[in-house]
KOLGU-4560 file (N, C-alpha, C; in nm, 3 decimals, padded with zeros to 5 digits):
<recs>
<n_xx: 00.035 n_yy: 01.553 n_zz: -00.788 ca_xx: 00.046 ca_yy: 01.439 ca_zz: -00.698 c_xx: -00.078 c_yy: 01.434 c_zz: -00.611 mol: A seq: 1 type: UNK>
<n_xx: -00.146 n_yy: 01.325 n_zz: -00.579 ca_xx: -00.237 ca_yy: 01.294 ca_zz: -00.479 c_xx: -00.204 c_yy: 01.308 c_zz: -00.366 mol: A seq: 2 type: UNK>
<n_xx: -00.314 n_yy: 01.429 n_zz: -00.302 ca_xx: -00.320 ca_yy: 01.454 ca_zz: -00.178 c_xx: -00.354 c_yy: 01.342 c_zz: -00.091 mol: A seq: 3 type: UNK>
<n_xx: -00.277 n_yy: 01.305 n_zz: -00.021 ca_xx: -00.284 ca_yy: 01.273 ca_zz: 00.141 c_xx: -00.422 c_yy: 01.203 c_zz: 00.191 mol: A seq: 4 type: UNK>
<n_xx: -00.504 n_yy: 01.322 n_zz: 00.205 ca_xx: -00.577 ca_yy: 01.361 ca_zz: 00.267 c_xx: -00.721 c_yy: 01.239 c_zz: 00.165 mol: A seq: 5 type: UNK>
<n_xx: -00.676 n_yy: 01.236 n_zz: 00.066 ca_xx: -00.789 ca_yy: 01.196 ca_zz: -00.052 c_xx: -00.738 c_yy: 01.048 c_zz: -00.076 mol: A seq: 6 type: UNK>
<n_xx: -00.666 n_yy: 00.990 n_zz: -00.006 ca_xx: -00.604 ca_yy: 00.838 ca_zz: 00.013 c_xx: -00.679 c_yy: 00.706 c_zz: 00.049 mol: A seq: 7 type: UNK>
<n_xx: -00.728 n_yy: 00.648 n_zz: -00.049 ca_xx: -00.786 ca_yy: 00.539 ca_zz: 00.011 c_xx: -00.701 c_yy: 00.393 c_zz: 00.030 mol: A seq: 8 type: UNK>
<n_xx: -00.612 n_yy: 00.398 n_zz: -00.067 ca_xx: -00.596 ca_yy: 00.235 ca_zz: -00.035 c_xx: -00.424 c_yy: 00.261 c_zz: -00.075 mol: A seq: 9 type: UNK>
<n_xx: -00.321 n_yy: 00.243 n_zz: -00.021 ca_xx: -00.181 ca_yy: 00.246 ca_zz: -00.086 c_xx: -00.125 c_yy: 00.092 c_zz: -00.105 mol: A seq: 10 type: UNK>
<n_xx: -00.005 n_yy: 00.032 n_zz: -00.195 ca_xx: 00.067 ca_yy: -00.074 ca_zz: -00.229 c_xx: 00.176 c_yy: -00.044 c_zz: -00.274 mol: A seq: 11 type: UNK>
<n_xx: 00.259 n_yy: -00.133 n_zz: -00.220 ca_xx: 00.432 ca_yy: -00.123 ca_zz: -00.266 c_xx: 00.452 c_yy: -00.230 c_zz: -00.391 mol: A seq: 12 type: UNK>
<n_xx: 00.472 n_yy: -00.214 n_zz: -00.536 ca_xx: 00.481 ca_yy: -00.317 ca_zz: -00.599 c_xx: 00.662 c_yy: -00.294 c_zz: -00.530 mol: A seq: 13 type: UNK>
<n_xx: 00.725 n_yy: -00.441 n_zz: -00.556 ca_xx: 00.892 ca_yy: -00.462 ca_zz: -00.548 c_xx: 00.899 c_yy: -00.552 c_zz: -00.573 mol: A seq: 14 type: UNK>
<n_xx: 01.063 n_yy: -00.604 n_zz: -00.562 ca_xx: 01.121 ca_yy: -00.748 ca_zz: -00.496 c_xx: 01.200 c_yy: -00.732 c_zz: -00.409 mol: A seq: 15 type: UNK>
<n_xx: 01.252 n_yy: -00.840 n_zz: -00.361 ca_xx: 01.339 ca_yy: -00.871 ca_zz: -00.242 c_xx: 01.480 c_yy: -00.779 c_zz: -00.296 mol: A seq: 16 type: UNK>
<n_xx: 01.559 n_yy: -00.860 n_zz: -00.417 ca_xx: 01.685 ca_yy: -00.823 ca_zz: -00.417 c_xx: 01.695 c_yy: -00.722 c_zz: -00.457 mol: A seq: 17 type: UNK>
<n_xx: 01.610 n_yy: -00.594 n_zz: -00.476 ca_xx: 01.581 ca_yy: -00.447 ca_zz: -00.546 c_xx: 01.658 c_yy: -00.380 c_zz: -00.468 mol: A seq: 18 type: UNK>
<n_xx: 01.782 n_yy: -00.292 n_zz: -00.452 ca_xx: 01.794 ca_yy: -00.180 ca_zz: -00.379 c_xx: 01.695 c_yy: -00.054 c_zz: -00.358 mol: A seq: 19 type: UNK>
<n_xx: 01.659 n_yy: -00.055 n_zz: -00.439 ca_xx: 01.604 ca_yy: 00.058 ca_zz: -00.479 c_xx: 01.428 c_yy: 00.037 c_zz: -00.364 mol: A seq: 20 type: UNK>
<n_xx: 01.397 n_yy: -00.105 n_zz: -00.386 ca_xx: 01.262 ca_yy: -00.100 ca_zz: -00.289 c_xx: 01.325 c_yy: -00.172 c_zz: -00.140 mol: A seq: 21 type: UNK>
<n_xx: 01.458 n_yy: -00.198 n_zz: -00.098 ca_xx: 01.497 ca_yy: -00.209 ca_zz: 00.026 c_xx: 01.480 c_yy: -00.074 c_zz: 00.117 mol: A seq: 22 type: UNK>
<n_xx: 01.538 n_yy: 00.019 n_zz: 00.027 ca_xx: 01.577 ca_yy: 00.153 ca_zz: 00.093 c_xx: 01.401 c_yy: 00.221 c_zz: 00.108 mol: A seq: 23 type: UNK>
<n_xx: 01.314 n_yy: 00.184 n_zz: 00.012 ca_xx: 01.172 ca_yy: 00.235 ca_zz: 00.010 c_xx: 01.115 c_yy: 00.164 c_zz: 00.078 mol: A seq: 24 type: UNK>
<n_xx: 01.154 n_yy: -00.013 n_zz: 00.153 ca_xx: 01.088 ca_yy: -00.089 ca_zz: 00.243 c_xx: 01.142 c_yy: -00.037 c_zz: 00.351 mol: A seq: 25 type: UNK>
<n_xx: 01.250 n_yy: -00.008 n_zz: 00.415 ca_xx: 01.321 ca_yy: 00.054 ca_zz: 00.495 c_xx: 01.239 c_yy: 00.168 c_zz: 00.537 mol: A seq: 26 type: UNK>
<n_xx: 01.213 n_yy: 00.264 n_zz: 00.504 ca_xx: 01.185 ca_yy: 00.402 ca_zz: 00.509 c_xx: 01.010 c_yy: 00.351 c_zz: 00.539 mol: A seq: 27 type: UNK>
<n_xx: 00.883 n_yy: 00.293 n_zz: 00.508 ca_xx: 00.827 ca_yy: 00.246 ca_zz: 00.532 c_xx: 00.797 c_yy: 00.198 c_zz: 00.673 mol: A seq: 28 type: UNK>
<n_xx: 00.925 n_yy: 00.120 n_zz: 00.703 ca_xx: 00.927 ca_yy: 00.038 ca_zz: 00.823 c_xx: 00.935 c_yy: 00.130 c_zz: 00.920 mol: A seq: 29 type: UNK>
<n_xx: 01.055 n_yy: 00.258 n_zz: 00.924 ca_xx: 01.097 ca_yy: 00.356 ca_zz: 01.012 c_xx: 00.960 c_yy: 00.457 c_zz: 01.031 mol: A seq: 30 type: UNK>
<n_xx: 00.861 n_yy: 00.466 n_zz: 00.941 ca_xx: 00.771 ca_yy: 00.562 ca_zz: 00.965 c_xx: 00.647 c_yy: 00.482 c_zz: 00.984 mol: A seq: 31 type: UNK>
<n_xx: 00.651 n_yy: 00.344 n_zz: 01.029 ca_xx: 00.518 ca_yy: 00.279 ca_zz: 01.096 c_xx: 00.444 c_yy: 00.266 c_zz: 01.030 mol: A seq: 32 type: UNK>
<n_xx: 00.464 n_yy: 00.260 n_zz: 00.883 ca_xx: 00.341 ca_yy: 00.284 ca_zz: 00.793 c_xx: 00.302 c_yy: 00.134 c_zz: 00.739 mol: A seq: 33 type: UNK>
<n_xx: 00.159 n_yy: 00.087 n_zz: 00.776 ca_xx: 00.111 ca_yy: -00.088 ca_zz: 00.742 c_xx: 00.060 c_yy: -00.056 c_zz: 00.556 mol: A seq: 34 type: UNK>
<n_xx: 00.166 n_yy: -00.104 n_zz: 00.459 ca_xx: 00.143 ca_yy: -00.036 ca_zz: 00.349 c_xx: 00.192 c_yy: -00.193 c_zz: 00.243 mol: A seq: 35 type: UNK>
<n_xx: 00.042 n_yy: -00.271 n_zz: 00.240 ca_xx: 00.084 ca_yy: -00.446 ca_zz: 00.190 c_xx: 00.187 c_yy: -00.383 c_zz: 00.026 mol: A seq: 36 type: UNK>
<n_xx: 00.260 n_yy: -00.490 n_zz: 00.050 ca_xx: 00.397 ca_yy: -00.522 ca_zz: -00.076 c_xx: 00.346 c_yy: -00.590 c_zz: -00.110 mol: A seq: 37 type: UNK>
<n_xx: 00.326 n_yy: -00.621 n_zz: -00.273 ca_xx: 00.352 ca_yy: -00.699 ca_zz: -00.383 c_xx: 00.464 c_yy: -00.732 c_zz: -00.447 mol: A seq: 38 type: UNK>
<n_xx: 00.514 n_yy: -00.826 n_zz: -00.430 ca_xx: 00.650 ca_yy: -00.901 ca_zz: -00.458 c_xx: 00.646 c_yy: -00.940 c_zz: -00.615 mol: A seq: 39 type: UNK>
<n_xx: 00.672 n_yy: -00.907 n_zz: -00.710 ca_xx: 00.660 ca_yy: -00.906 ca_zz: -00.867 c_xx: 00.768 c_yy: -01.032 c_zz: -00.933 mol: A seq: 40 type: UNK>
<n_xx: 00.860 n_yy: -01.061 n_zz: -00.831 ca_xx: 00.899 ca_yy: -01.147 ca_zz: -00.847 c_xx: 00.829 c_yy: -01.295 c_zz: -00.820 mol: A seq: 41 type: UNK>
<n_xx: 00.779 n_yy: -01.293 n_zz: -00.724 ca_xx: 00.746 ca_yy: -01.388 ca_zz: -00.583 c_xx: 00.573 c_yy: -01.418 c_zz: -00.663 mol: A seq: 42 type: UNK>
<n_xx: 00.537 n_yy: -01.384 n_zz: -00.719 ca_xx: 00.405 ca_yy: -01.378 ca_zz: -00.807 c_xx: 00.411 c_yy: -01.269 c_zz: -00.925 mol: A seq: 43 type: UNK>
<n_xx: 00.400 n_yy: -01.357 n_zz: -00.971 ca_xx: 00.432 ca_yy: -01.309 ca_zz: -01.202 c_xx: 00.308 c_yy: -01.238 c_zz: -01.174 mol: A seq: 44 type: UNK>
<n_xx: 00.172 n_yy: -01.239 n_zz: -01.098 ca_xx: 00.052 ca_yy: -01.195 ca_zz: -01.137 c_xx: 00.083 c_yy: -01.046 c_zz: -01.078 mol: A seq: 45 type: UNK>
<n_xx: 00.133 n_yy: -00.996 n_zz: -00.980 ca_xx: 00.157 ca_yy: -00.866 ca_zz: -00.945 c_xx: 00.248 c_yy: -00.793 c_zz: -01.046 mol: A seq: 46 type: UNK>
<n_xx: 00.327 n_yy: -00.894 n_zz: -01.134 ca_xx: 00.411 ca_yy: -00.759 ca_zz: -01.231 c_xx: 00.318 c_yy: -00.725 c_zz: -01.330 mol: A seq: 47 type: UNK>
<n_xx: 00.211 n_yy: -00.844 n_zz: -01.373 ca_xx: 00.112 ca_yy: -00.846 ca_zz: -01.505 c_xx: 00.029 c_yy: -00.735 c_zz: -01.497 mol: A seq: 48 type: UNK>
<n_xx: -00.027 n_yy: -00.694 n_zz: -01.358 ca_xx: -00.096 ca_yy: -00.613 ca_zz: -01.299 c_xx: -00.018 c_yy: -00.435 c_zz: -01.345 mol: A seq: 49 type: UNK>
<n_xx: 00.080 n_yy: -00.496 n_zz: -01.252 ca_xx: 00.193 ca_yy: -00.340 ca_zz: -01.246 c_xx: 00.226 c_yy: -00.299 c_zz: -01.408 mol: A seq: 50 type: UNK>
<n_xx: 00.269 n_yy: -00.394 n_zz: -01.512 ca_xx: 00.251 ca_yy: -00.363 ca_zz: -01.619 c_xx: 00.073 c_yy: -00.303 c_zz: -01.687 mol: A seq: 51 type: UNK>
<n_xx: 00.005 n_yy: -00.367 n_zz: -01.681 ca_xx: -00.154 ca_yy: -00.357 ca_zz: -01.761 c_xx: -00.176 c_yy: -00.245 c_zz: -01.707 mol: A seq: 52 type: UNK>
<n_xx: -00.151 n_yy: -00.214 n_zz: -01.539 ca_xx: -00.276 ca_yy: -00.053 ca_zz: -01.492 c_xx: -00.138 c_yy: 00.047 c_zz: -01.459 mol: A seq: 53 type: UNK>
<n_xx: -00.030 n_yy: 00.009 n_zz: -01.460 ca_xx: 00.080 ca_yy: 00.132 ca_zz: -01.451 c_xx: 00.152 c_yy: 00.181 c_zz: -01.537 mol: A seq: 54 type: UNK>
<n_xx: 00.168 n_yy: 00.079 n_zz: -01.655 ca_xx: 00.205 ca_yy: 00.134 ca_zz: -01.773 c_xx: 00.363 c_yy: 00.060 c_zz: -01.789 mol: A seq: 55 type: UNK>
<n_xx: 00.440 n_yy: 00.017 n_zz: -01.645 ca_xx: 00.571 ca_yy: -00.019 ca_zz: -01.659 c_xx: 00.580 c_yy: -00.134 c_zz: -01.602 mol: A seq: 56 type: UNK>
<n_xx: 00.724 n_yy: -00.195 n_zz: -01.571 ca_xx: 00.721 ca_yy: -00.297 ca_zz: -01.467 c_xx: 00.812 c_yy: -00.245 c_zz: -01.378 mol: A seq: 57 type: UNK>
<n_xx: 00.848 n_yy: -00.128 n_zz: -01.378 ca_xx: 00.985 ca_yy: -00.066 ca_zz: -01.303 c_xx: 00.929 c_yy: -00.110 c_zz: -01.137 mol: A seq: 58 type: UNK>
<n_xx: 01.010 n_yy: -00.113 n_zz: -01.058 ca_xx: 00.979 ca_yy: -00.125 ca_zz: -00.910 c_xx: 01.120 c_yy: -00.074 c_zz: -00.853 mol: A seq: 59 type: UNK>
<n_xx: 01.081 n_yy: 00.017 n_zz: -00.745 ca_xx: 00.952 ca_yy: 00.023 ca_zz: -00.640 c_xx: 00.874 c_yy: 00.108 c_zz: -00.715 mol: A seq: 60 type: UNK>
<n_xx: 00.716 n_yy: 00.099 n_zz: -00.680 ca_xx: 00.595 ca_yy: 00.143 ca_zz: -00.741 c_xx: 00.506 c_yy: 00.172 c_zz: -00.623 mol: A seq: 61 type: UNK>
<n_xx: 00.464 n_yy: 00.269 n_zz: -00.612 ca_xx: 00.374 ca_yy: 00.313 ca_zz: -00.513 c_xx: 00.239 c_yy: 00.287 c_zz: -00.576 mol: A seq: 62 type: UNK>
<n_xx: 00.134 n_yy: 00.233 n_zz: -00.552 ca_xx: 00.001 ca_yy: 00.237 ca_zz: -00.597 c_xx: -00.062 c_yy: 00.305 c_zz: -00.479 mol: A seq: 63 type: UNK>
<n_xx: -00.128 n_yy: 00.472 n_zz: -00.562 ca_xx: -00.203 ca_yy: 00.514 ca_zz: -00.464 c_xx: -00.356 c_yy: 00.532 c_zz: -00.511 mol: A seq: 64 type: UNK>
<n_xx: -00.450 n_yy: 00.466 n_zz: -00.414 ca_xx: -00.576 ca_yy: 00.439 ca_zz: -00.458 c_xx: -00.681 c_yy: 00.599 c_zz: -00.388 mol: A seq: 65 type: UNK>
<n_xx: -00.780 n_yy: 00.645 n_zz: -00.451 ca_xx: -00.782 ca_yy: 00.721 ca_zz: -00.416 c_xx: -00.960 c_yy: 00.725 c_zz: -00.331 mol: A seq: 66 type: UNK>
<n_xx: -01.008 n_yy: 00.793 n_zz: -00.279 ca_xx: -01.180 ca_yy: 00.803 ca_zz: -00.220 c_xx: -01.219 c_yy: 00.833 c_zz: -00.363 mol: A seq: 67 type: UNK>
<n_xx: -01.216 n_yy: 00.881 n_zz: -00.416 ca_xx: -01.294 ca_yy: 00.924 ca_zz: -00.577 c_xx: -01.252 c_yy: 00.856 c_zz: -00.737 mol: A seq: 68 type: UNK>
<n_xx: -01.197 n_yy: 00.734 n_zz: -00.661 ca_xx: -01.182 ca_yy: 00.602 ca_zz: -00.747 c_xx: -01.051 c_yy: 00.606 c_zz: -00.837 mol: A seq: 69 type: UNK>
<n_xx: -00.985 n_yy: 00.706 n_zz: -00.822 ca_xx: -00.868 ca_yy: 00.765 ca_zz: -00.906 c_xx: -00.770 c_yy: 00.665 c_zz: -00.847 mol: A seq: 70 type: UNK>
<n_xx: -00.664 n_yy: 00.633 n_zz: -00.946 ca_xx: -00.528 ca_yy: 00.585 ca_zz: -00.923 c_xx: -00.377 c_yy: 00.615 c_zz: -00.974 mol: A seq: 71 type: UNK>
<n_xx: -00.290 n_yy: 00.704 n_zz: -00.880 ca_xx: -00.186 ca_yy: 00.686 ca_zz: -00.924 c_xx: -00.080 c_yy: 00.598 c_zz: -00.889 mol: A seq: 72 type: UNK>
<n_xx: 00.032 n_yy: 00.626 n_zz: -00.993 ca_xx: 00.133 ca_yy: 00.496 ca_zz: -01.002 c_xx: 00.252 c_yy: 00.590 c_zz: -00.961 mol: A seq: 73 type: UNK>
<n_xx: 00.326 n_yy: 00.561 n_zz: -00.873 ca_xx: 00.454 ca_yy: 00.670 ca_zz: -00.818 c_xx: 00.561 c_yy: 00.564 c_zz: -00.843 mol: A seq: 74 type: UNK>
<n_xx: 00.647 n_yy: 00.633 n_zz: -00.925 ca_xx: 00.784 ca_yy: 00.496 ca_zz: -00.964 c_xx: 00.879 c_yy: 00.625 c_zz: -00.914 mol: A seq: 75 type: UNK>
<n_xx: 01.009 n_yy: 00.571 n_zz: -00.869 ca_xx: 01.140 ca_yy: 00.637 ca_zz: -00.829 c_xx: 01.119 c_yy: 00.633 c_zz: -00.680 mol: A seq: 76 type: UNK>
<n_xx: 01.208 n_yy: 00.564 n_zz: -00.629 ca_xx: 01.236 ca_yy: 00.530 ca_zz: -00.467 c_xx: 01.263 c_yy: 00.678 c_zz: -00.403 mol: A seq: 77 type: UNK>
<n_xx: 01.301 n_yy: 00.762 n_zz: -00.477 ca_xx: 01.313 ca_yy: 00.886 ca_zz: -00.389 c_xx: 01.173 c_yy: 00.970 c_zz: -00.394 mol: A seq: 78 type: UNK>
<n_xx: 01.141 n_yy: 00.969 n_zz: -00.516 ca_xx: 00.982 ca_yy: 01.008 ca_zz: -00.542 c_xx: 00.875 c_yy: 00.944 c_zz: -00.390 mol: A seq: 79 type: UNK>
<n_xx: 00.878 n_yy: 00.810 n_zz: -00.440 ca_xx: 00.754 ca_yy: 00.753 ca_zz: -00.293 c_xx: 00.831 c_yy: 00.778 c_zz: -00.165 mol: A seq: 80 type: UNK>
<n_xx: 00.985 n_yy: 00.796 n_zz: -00.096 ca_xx: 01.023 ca_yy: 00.810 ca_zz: -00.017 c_xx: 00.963 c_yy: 00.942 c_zz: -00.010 mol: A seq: 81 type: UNK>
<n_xx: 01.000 n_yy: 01.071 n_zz: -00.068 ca_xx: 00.961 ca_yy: 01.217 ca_zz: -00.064 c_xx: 00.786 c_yy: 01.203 c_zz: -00.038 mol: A seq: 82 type: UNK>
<n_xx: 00.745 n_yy: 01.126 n_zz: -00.096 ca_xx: 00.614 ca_yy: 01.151 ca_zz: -00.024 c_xx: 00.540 c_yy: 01.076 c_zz: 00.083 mol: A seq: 83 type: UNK>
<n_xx: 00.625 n_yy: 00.949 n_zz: 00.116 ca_xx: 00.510 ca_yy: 00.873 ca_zz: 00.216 c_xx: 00.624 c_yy: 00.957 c_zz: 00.318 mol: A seq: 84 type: UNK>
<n_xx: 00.744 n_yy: 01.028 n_zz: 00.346 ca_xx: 00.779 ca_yy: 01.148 ca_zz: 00.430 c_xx: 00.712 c_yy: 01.275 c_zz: 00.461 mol: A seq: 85 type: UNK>
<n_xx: 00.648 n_yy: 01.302 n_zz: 00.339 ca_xx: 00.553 ca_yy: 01.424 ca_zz: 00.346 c_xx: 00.420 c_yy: 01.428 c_zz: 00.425 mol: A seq: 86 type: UNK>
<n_xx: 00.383 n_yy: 01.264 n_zz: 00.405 ca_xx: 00.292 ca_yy: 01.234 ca_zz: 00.465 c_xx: 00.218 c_yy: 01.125 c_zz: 00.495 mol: A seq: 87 type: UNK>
<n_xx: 00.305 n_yy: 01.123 n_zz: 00.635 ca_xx: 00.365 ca_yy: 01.025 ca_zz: 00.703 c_xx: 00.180 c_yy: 01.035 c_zz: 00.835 mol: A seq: 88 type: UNK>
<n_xx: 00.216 n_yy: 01.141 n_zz: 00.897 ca_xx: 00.070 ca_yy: 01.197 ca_zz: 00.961 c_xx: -00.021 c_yy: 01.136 c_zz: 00.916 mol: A seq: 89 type: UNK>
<n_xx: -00.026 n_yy: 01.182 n_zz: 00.791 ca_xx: -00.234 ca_yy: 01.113 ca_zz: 00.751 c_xx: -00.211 c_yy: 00.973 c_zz: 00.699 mol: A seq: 90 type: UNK>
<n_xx: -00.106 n_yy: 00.948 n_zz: 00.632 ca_xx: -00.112 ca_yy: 00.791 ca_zz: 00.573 c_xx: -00.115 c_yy: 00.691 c_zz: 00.764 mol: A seq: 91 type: UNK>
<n_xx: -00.045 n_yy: 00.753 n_zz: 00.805 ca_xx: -00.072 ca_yy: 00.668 ca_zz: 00.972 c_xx: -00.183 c_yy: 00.675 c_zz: 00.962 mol: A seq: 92 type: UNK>
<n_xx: -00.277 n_yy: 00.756 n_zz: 00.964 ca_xx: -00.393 ca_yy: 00.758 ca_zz: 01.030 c_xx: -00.509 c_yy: 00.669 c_zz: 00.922 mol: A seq: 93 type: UNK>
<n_xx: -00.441 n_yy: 00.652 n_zz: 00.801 ca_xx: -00.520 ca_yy: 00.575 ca_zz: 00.726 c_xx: -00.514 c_yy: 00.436 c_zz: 00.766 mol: A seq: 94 type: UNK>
<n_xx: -00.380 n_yy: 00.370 n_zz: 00.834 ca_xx: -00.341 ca_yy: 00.275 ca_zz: 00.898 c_xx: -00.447 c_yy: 00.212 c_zz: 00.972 mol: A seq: 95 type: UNK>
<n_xx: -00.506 n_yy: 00.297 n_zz: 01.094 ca_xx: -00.593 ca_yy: 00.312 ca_zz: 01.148 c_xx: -00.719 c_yy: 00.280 c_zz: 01.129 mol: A seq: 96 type: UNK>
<n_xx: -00.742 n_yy: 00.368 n_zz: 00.994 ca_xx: -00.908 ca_yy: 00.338 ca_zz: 00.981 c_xx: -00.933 c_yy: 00.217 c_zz: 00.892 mol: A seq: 97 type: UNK>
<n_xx: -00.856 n_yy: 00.125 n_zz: 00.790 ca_xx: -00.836 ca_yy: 00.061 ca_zz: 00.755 c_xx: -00.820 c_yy: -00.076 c_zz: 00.832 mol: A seq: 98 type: UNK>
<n_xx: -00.772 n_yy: -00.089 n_zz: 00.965 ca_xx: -00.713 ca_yy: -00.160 ca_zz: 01.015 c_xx: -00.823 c_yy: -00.280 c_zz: 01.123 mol: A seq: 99 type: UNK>
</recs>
């Protein structure tokens, strides 16, 4: 899993009526984290995307972009919950320098 620390750019692919990315928009919201959603419903061009560079269309989808051009794709709402919890600290602070 991509360190934290080596984080350049994060995205929530979802939709609205998803449980699965309520509870991962939720958890988001509670830890202050400014982390833009792509709505896959709401624009066909964000699932085309989430399919071509992630391999699936499953959502919620974490896109984590990295300083050394790397990208991973984090699918399972408890998966991206377990980690934007882990690290919650530096993704804030990416908030920040981004902002």
């Amino acid at each position: 899993m991509t360190q934290a620390t080596n984080v350049k750019n994060l995205s929530l692919y979802h939709f609205q009526a998803c449980p699965f990315c309520a509870r991962t928009r939720q958890v988001i919201d509670l830890l202050g984290l400014d982390i833009p959603k792509k709505d896959t419903r709401l624009k066909p061009a964000y699932r085309t995307e989430l399919v071509q560079q992630g391999g699936r269309s499953q959502v919620p989808c974490l896109k984590i972009e990295t300083l050394d051009g790397q990208t991973e794709w984090l699918y399972e709402s408890s998966d991206i919950i377990k980690y934007l919890r882990a690290n919650a600290d530096i993704l804030s602070e990416l908030n920040t320098q981004t902002a």
